[in-house]
N, C-alpha and C positions, 0 to 999 in steps of 0.2 A: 504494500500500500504506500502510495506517493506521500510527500509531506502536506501537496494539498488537502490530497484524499484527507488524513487526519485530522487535518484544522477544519474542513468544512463537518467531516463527524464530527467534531467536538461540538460545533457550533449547534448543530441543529441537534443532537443529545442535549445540549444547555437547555437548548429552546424548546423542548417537548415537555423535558424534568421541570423547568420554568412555570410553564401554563400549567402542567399536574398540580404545583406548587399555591398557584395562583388560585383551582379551584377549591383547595381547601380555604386557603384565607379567605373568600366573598364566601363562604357559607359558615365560618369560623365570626364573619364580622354579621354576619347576615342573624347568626344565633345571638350574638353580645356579649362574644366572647373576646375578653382582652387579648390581644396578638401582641407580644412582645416586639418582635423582629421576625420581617418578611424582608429577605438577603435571594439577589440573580449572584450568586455563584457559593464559594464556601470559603472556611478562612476566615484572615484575619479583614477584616473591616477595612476600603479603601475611601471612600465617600458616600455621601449619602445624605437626606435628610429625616429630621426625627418630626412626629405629628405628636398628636396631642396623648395616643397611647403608644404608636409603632413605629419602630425602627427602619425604615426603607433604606436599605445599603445595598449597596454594590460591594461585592468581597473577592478575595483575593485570584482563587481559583474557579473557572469562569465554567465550572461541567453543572449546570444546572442551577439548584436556590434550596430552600427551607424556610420554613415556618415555623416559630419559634410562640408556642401561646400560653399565658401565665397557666400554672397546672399541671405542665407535662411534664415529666418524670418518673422517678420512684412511688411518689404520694399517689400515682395516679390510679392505684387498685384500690383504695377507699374514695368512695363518693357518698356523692348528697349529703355532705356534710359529717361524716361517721369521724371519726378519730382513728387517724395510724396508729399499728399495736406498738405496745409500750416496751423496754428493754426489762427480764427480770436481774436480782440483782447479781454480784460475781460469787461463785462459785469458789469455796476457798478449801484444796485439797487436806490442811491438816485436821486431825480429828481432836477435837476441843476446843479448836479456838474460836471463840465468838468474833463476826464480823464485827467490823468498826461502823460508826454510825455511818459516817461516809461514804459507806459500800452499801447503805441500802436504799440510796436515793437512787431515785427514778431518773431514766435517760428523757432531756426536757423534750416531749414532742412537738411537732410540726405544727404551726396553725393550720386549723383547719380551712379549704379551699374557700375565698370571695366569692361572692355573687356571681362576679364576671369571669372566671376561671374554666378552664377545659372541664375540670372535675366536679364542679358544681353544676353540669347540664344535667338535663337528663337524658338517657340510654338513647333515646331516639335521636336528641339531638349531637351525640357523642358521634352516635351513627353516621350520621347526614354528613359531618365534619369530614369525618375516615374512608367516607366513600367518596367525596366531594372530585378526589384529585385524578380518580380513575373515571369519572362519570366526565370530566374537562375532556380528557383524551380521547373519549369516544363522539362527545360533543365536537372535537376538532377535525373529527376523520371525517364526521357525517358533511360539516362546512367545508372543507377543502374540495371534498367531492362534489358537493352540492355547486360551490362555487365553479368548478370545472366542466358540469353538464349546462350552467349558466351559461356561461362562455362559450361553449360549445367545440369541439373536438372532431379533426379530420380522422378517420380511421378506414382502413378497406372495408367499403362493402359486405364482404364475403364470411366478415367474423361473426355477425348474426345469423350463417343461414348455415342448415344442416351442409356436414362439411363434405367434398367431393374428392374423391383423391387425383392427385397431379401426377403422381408415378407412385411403384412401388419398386424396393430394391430387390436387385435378383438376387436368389438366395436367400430373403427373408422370410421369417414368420407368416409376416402375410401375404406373401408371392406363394408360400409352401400350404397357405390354408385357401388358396384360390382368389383371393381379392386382385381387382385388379383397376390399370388409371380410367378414371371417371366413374368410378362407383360412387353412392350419392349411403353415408352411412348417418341414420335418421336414431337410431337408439344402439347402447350397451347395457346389456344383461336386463332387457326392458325396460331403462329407465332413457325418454327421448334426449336425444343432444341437441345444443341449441345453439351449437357453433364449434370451430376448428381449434379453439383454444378448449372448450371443453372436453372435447377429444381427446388431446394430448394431454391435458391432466387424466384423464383415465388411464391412459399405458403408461404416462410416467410412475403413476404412484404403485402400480399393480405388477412388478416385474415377477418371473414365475408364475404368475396366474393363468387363469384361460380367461378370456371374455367373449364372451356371444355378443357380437355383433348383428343388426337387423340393416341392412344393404338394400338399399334400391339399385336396380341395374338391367333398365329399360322401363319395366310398367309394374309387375309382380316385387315384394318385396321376399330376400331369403334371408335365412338364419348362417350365421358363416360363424363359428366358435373359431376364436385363433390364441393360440401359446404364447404367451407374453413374453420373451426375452431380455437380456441388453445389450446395451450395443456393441458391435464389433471391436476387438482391441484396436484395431487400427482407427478407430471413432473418436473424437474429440467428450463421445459424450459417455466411454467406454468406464471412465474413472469414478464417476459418480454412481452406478451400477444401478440407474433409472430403468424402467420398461422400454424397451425399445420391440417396433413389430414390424420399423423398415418401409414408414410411409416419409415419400420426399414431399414434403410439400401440400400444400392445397392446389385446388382447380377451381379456376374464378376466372371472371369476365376482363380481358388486358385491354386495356385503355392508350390510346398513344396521348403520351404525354406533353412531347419535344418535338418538333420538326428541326432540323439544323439547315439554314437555308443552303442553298448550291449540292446538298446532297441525294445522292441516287431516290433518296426517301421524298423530297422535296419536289425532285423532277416531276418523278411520278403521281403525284397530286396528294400524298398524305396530309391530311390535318390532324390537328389534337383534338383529340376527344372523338377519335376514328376508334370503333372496338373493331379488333383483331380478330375472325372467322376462323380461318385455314390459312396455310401456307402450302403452295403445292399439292392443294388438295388433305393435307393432312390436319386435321383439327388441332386449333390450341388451344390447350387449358391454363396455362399458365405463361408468366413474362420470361419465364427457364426456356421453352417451347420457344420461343421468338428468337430468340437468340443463340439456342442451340441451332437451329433450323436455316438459320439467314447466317450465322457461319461456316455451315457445311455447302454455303453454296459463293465460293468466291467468283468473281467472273461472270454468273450464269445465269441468264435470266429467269425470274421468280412470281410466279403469280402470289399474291395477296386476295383474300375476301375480304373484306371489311363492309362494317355496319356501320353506316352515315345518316343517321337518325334513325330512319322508317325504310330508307334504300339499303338492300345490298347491291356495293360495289366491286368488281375487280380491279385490282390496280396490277400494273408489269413494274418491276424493278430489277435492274443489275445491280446486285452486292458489288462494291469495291474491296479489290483484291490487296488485301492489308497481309503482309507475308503471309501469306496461305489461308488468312481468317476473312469470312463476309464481312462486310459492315454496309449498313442505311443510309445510316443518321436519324436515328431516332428514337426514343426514349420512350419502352414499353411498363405498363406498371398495371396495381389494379384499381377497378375503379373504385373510387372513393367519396363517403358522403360526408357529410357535418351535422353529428349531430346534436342539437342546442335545444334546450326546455326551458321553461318558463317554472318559475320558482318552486311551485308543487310538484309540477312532474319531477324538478330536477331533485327535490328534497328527497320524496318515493324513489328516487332511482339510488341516489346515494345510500337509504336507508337498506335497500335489496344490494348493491355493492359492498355496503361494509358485511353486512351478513353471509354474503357468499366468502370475500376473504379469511370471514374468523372460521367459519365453517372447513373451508379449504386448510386452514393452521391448522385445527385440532385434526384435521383427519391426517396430516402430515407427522403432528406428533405423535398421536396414535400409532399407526405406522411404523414411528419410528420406536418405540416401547414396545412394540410388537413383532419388534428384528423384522416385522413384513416390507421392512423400507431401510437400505443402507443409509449410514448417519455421512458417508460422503456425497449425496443426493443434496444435502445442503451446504457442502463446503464450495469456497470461490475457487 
């Protein structure tokens, strides 16, 4: 890890630990309860100023804060007022000697807890306090998110819709259980998917296992169970010992992006926002297909299908001959939408986002206590 890397963690563990911090002191002041010292960081004391009960500093070392509120301590397992237990007196090994007067006074105890003190609440309001600072951080996830479906977010098309495969590797899993590119897979083990990201968390987290997949592939849908693996040694993704079942990719709608003017792409009348058909007559499912396809053909003229609204067109184009590789000029990708809500939708949406990631964690830990998931599955 860089040194940036480390100063930007640092930064934003401050800033998480911070507002965790923050929600305990507004429901600590919210009860009327004296806050001593509310400090962004820890340490010795740098500046700051004092109010009329609390301490607001800035301290030394900058990984987060603390809340400091008359009460908390030792004294804090007697409440509502009760008395801390009292010392009895010492204990004196020789046998006959009477203690001294001196040995039999009482250790002076503690005033009992203010009005305004942590310990003087009551249990509910103790409660509210102690839960205050995890209740912040979940409150911040929901507005971040919320704030981001506001704004609104480019993303592919293709990750809302039941996922299609782009290829499959030879020799995998599911090359060996008969899946094959452009299959349309709608549920695992009966429960529907609702995109290519939910896909791959199924075989990531499930290595070893079987999954019954439900495959469309043409009109009928079939049952295809496939052996979950992991990836090849020679696979980057080999070391983490995730499920691997040997799908490249998704199959989705390619968009041309980029025209570059004066080239082969351009002659031939490409515009952006042309969706990609066939090449050659051979269908493409993805922007891999484009590029594989249009480099295998340096020199040699190439028909194009393309979708130009409501028209299919064909276009002619010669790839230029780049040491032995085709090239256009043009920049294939997929299509992509924005999607933006209006306050409530975005709230509800953020509310269903955070739920699926806590969801997604515990079923990861799970997992992981249940040796059914290697603990290098989460290393960097």
């Amino acid at each position: 890890m860089s040194f940036d890397n480390i100063i930007g963690f640092a930064l934003l563990f401050g800033l998480l630990v911070f507002l965790h911090e923050a929600g305990h002191f507004v429901v600590a002041k919210w009860c009327r309860i004296h806050v001593e010292v509310f400090s962004l960081g820890f340490g010795p004391r740098l500046f700051g100023w004092r109010g009329a009960q609390t301490d607001y500093r800035v301290s030394l070392v900058p990984l987060g804060g603390y809340v400091k509120m008359l009460g908390e301590g030792p004294e804090a397992d007697w409440v509502d007022g009760s008395s801390p237990p009292r010392e009895s007196a010492p204990d004196h090994a020789e046998a006959g000697n009477e203690p001294a007067v001196d040995d039999l006074h009482d250790v002076e105890a503690a005033p009992p807890p203010t009005g305004d003190s942590f310990t003087s609440k009551t249990r509910g309001q103790r409660f509210l306090v102690m839960v205050a600072g995890a209740a912040m951080n979940l409150f911040l996830a929901v507005v971040i998110l919320m704030g981001l479906n506001m704004a609104g977010r480019r993303e592919p098309a293709f990750m809302d819709l039941p996922p299609r495969l782009g290829a499959v590797a030879a020799g995998s899993p599911a090359e060996e259980a008969g899946l094959q590119r452009g299959d349309a897979i709608v549920a695992v083990d009966g429960e529907p998917i609702d995109g290519w990201q939910s896909l791959q968390q199924q075989i990531f987290l499930r290595p070893n296992e079987t999954l019954d997949l439900t495959v469309v592939r043409g009109v009928e849908p079939m049952q295809i169970p496939v052996d979950v693996g992991v990836a090849p040694e020679d696979s980057p993704q080999h070391k983490y010992r995730t499920g691997w079942i040997g799908l490249e990719g998704a199959a989705y709608d390619v968009q041309v992006w980029a025209v570059e003017p004066g080239t082969p792409a351009d002659e031939a009348g490409f515009q952006v926002n042309d969706l990609m058909l066939a090449i050659d007559g051979e269908p493409v499912l993805n922007d891999r297909d484009v590029v594989r396809l249009v480099e295998a053909r340096p020199g040699v003229a190439t028909e194009f299908r393309v979708l130009r609204g409501e028209e299919t067109l064909t276009l002619t184009a010669t790839p230029a001959d780049t040491n032995g590789v085709g090239k256009i000029g043009l920049a294939p990708g997929p299509t992509v939408v924005v999607r933006k809500y209006a306050a409530w939708p975005a709230f509800t949406a953020s509310i269903r986002q955070n739920i699926d990631n806590a969801g997604l964690f515990f079923e990861v830990v799970g997992r992981l206590i249940t040796l059914k998931l290697s603990v290098r599955a989460v290393e960097r």
